[in-house]
C-alpha positions, -999 to +999 in steps of 0.1 A: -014+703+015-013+668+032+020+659+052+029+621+054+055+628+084+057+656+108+088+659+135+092+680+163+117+700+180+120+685+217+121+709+243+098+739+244+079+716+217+068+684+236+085+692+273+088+720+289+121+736+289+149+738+312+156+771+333+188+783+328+199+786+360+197+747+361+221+746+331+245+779+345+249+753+379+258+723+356+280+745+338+295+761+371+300+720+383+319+714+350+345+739+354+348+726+393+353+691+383+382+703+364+395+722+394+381+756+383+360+768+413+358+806+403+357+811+363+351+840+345+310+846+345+312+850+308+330+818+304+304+799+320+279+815+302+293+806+266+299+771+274+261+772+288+242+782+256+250+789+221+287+772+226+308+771+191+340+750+189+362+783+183+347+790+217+355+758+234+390+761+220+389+794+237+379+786+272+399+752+268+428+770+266+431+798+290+421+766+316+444+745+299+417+717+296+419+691+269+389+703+248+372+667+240+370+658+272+360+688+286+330+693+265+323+656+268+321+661+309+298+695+302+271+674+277+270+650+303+269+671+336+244+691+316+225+660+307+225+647+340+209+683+356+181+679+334+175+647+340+166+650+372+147+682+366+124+656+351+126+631+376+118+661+406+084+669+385+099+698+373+105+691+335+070+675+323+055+670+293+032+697+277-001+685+281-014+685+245+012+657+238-012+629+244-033+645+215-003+626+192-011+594+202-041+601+175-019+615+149-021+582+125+013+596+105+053+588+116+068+609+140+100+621+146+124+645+170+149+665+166+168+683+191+197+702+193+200+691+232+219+659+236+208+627+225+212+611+262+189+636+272+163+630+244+166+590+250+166+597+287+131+617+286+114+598+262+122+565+285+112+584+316+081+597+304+071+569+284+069+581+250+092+563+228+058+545+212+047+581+198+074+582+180+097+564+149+135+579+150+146+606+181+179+621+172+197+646+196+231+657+194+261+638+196+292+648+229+314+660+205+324+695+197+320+685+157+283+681+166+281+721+176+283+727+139+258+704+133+235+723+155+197+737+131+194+751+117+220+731+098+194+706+088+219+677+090+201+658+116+165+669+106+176+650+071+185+620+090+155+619+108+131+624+071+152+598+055+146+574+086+106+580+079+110+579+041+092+614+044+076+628+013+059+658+026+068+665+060+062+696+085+091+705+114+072+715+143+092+742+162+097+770+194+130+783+179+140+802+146+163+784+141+138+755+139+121+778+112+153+780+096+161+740+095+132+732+080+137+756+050+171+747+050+161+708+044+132+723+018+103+712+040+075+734+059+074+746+093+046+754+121+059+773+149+038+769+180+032+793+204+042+777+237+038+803+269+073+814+266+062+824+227+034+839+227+044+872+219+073+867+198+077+888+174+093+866+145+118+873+121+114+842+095+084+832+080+068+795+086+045+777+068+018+777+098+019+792+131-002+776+159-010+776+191-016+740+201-003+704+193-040+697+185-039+719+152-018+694+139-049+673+133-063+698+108-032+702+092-021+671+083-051+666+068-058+694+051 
């Protein structure tokens, strides 16, 4: 089939991603800023990935932090690391990405990383003309809910393109996942990281490179 809009997971998609350790050090800075200099390991490591608000509430209160604005200081310490992972050269685009520039269709992202850091790398690398709408998640704790593959921001972003047919290109399966959930199709690409993944949802397509796009969307 033809698709009249195609969006894209962010990172591990279009950028590379961001080691963990980066994130586990931001995470580590959060708890310090709130006086915690020694938490529990497995504390910091649920507040690094895969968080859930039952878990914030958790770690919130054996700290006795006030939840909000702890997990507003964590999205932003956290935005902040990977930010200037980019800026050191060490958080780049995937090279492929300039084959979008030819991809005569509108374009959108969405990530489940936080919408400072999707503005902030779009600005730095210069990308914003590739694409229409860029959404990213919100520094609440409500917006861990909202996380794919709850499709809720992948709908905001089709009805932003007035998408007919569109394809949710993704490294994740819960990306897979999203895109079913919103009742559109799915490529999963093969980034270095996947590229012997052994998946356990089904997408539409399953590539290898940005470029097979071209093909694609035009077959």
């Amino acid at each position: 089939m033809t698709y009249d809009t195609v969006v894209f997971d962010n990172d591990g998609v279009l950028v590379g991603r961001t080691r963990f350790d980066v994130l586990r050090e931001a995470t580590e800075e959060t708890f310090a800023q709130f006086g915690v200099t020694d938490p529990n390991p497995d504390h910091v490591e649920d507040m690094t990935i895969g968080a859930t608000p039952s878990g914030v509430a958790t770690v919130s209160d054996i700290y006795d932090f006030e939840p909000d604005r702890f997990w507003r200081t964590r999205d932003r310490t956290l935005s902040v690391a990977q930010q200037e992972e980019a800026r050191a050269g060490r958080k780049t685009p995937y090279e492929d990405l300039a084959s979008l520039a030819d991809l005569d269709i509108p374009k959108g992202i969405v990530s489940s990383n936080q919408q400072e850091t999707v503005d902030f790398l779009l600005d730095h690398f210069e990308l914003s003309g590739l694409f229409d709408t860029a959404y990213g998640r919100e520094a609440t704790i409500e917006s861990l809910t909202l996380r794919k593959p709850n499709p809720h921001y992948l709908e905001r972003a089709l009805a932003d393109l007035d998408a007919e047919s569109a394809l949710y290109v993704g490294d994740n399966e819960s990306d897979i996942k999203a895109a079913e959930n919103a009742g559109i199709d799915s490529a999963f690409i093969r980034r270095p990281h996947r590229s012997d993944w052994d998946l356990n949802v089904w997408p539409t397509w399953d590539i290898d490179s940005l470029d097979d796009l071209h093909e694609i969307c035009s077959t």
